[in-house]
TORDO-614674 format. One record per residue (C-alpha): residue in one letter; x, y, z. Coordinates in pm, whole numbers, padded with zeros to 5 digits, always signed. Example, Ala and Ser with C-alpha at 12.3 -4.5 7.8 and 13.67 -1.06 7.14 Angstrom:
REM residues 2
a+01230-00450+00780s+01367-00106+00714
END
This chain:
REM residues 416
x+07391+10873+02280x+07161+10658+02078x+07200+10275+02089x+07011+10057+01762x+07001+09662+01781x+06821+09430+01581x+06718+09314+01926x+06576+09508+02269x+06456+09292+02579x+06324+09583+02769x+06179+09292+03028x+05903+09461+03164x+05744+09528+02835x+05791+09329+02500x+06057+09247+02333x+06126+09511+02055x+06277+09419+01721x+06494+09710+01494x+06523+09946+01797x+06738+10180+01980x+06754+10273+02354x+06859+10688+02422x+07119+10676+02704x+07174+11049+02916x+07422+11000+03115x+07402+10695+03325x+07026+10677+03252x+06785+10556+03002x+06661+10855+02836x+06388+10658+02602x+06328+10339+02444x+06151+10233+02099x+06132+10089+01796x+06376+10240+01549x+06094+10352+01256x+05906+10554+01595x+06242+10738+01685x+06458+10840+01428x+06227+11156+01348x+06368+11308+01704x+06737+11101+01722x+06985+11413+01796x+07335+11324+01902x+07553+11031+01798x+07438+10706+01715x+07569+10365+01767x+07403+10142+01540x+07522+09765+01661x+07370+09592+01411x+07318+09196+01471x+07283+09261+01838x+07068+09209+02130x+07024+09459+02411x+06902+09396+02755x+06926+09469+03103x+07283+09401+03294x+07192+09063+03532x+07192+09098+03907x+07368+08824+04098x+07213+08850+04439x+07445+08579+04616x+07815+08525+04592x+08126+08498+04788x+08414+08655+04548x+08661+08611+04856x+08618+08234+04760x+08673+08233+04383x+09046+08073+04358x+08891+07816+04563x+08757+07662+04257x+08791+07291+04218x+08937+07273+04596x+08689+07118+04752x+08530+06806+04694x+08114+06807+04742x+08092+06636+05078x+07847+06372+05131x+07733+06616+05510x+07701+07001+05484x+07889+07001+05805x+08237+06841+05673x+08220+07075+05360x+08181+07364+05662x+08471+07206+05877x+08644+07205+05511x+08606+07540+05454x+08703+07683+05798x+09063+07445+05756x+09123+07581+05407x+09089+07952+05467x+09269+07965+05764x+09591+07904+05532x+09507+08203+05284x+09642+08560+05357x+09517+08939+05246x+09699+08894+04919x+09509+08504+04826x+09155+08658+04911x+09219+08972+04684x+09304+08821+04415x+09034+08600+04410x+08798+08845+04477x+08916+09043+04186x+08904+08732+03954x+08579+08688+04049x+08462+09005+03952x+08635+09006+03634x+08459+08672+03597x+08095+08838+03664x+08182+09120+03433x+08225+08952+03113x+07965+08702+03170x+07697+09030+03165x+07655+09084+03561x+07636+09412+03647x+07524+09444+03982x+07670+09143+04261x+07546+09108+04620x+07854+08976+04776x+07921+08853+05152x+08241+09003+05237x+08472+08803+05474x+08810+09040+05450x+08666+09370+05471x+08963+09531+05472x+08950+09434+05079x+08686+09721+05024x+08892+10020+04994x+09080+09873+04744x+08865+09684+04509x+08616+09899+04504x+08832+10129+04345x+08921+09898+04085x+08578+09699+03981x+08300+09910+03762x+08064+09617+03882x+07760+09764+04109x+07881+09618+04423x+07664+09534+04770x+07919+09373+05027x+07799+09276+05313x+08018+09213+05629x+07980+08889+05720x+07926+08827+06083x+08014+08518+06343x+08018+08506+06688x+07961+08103+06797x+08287+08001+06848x+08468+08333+06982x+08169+08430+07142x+08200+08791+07116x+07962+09059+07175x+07736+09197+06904x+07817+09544+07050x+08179+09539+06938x+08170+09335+06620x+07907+09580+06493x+08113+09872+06594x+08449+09704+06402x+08232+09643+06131x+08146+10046+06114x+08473+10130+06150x+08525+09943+05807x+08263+10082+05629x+08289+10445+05754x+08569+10532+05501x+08440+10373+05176x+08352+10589+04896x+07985+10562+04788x+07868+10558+04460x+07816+10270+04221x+07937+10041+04595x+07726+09980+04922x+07824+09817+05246x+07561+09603+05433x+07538+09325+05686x+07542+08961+05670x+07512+08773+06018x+07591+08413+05834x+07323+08175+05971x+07127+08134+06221x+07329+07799+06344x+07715+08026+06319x+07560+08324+06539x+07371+08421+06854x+06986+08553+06865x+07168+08885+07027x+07430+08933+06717x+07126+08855+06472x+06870+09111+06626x+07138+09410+06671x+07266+09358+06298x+06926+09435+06173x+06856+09687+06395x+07169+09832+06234x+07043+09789+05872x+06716+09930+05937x+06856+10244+06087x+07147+10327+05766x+06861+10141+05550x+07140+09908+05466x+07073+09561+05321x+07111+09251+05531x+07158+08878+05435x+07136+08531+05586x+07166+08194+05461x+06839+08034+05555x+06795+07710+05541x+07076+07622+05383x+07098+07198+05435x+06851+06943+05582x+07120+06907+05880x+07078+07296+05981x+06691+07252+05913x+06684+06888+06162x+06860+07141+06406x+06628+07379+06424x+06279+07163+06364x+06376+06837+06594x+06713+06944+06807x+06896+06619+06615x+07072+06546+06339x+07465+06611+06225x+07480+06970+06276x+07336+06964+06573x+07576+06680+06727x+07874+06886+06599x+07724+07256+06756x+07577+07168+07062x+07958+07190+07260x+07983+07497+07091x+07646+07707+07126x+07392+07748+07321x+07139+07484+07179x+06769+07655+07316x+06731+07806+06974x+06644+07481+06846x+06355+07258+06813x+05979+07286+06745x+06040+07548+06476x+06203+07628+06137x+06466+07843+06051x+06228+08122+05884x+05983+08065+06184x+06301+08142+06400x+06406+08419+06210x+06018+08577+06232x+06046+08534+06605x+06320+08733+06650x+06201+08979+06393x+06425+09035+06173x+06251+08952+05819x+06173+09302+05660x+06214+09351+05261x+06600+09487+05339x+06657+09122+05455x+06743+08868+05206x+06729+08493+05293x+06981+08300+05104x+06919+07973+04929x+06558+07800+05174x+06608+07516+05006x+06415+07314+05320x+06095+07513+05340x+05763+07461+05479x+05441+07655+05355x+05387+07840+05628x+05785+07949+05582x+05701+08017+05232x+05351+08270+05354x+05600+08405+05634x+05838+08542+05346x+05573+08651+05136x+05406+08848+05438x+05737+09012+05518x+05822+09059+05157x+06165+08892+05192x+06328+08815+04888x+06451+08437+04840x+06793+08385+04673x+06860+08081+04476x+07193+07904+04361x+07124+07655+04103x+07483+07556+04089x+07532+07567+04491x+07221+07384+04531x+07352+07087+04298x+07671+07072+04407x+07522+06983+04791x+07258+06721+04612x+07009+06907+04780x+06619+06773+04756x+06438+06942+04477x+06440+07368+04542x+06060+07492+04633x+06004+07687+04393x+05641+07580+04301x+05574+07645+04707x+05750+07977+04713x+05612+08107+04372x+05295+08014+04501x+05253+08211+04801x+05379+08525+04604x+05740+08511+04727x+06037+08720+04519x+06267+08426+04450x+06604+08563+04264x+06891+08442+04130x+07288+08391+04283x+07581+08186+04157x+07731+08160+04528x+08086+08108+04511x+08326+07882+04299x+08403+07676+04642x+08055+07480+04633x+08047+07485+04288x+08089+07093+04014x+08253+07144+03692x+08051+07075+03424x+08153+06891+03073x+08251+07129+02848x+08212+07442+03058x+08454+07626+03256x+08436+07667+03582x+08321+08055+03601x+08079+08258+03804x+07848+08324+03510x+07469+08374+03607x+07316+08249+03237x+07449+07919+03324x+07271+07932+03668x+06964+08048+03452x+06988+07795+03231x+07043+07504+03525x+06707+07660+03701x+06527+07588+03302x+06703+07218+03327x+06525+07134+03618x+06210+07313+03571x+06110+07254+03228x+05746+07386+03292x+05896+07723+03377x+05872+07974+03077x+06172+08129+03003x+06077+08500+03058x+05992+08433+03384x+06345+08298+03457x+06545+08606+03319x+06327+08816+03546x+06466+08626+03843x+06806+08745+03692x+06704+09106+03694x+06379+09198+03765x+06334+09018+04091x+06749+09063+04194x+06611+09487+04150x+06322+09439+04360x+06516+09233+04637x+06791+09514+04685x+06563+09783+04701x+06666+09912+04333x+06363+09846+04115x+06278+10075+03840x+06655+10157+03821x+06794+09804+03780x+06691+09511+03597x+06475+09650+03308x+06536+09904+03029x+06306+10200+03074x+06334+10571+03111x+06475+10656+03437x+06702+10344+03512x+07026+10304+03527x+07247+10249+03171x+07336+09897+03281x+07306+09703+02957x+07433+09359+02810x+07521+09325+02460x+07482+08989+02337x+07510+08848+01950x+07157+08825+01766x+07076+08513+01581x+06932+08559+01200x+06647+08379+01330x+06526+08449+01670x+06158+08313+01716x+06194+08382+02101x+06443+08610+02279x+06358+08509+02613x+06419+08145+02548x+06700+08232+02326x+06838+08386+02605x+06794+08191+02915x+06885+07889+02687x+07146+07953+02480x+07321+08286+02497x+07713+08258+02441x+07950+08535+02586x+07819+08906+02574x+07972+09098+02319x+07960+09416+02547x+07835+09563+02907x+07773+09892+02982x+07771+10003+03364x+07640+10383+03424x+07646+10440+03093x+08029+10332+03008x+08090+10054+02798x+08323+09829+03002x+08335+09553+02751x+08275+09723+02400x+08108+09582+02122x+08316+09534+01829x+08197+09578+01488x+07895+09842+01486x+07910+10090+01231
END
């Protein structure tokens, strides 16, 4: 099959006008302009006319368990009430509350032109079922506690195999997701990635999340502190930062992904880089929280592979005019707000490119060339278009289409 577009945003190379990508499959067979091609086009042709083509975006941070959660809770002056929040509200929802949301959630990802979602997974005994029914590339990772039951790595590992073990694998991997460094123990931390190394599984942590986990960690003070210290063993803290913990007990690898660092030091930001840790920011998340200004100059700088995540609708302000979605354009296009200096191409790679790299998928996700995967976004071309990228990151409305492995999943209408 032979896709034309007025439009084609290959990503890694430049943006092609009047061309057509050759799917086989679920791969890209070839990509080029239309005039270079059509000698050797066999097989059916879709020409889509007014349309740009790209890669299918890679949301590298959410929590679909927590998408009907919307609205629910109001951004809390401390991170540690909007935890304490969070911890009272789910303990009222049931199998049938976190399903559903879940499954909104990915409906939600799907026709905003995600294709591929690293998710933390809460209810595990969701998978079975929803992976079934989403097309979305799906990582889940089984998020992990053990502060406040204080139960031994050794058996929550082994529960959490137990609901992996029967999963189907294709388009859907499991992982590991110990949740912070404040929520578990050193022990639960160290055997997870021990774990993910061996099945060469991907693992995440939020890192760094607030200033009140980083005060924990850096001066043994602060809210978080105050509120954990009855609860944990508190030797973990002080005279270091999160990352530098994390380093110590050497876990960073470039399986690991460290959620949000929004408190980072440059030696944390040389740390990542040197382990080749890929950085996940929420634009959305990180305003909700009033967080200080994201370093993303500092961890740019030092070469670090900073991505892009929506986190989940429960930390997430409704904007004028905009619905309250999980939609990774409007995170892209947050990121541009606050970092006007920041060309737009660069910012859709953190939507694809980078997401690839950071789950161990690049040159099959996040670009259009021959090899990858047929994930592709279909979205409607302007008459005049002077820049795609900024076009884009800036002002794309709803994708027409998305095509996952090759299958359209949302069609485009109208191609002749």
């Amino acid at each position: 099959m032979w896709l034309r577009a007025k439009w084609l945003l290959p990503i890694t190379s430049p943006p092609l006008r009047d061309a057509a990508v050759q799917i086989y499959r679920n791969r890209i067979a070839s990509v080029g302009q239309w005039r270079e091609v059509r000698s050797h086009v066999t097989g059916s042709v879709q020409d889509l006319g007014e349309v740009l083509l790209m890669p299918g975006l890679i949301n590298a941070h959410c929590h679909l368990d927590y998408t009907a959660m919307a609205g629910r809770l109001p951004a809390p002056r401390y991170f540690p009430d909007w935890l304490k929040g969070m911890l009272a509200y789910k303990a009222h929802w049931g199998f049938s509350e976190y399903a559903q949301s879940w499954l909104a959630g990915a409906r939600m990802l799907l026709e905003n032109g995600t294709t591929t979602v690293v998710d933390i997974e809460a209810v595990p005994e969701l998978l079975a079922d929803v992976w079934q029914v989403t097309p979305l590339r799906v990582f889940s990772l089984l998020e992990l506690t053990n502060v406040r039951h204080r139960r031994e790595p050794a058996v929550l590992l082994q529960e959490a195999l137990k609901w992996i073990a029967p999963l189907p694998r294709r388009r859907c991997r499991p992982g590991l997701s110990p949740h912070a460094l404040y929520s578990t123990t050193p022990a639960l931390v160290q055997a997870a990635a021990a774990l993910c190394r061996r099945r060469r599984w991907l693992m995440a942590m939020h890192v760094a999340e607030s200033v009140d986990e980083f005060e924990m960690f850096t001066r043994r003070a602060g809210r978080m502190y105050d509120w954990l210290a009855p609860q944990r063993d508190m030797t973990d803290c002080g005279g270091h930062t999160p990352v530098e913990r994390l380093a110590e007990l050497g876990v960073l690898a470039p399986n690991f992904l460290a959620v949000h660092v929004n408190y980072a030091t440059p030696h944390d930001a040389e740390v990542l880089a040197r382990h080749k840790v890929g950085v996940v920011h929420c634009p959305s998340s990180h305003r909700y929280f009033k967080h200080r200004p994201f370093p993303l100059a500092l961890l740019l700088k030092a070469g670090v592979n900073v991505c892009l995540g929506t986190d989940s609708l429960a930390s997430t302000l409704k904007q004028s005019g905009q619905p309250l979605e999980l939609n990774l354009f409007s995170e892209m296009r947050q990121l541009a707000a606050k970092n006007p200096e920041l060309p737009p191409e660069a910012i859709l790679k953190m939507a694809t490119l980078h997401g690839a790299r950071a789950i161990g998928l690049q040159n099959r996700l996040g670009e259009l060339k021959p090899g990858a995967y047929a994930d592709l976004v279909a979205l409607p071309a302007p008459a005049r278009l002077p820049c795609p990228f900024e076009y884009v990151v800036q002002a794309a409305p709803k994708p027409l289409g998305v095509m996952i492995d090759g299958k359209w999943l949302m069609e485009p209408h109208g191609y002749h």
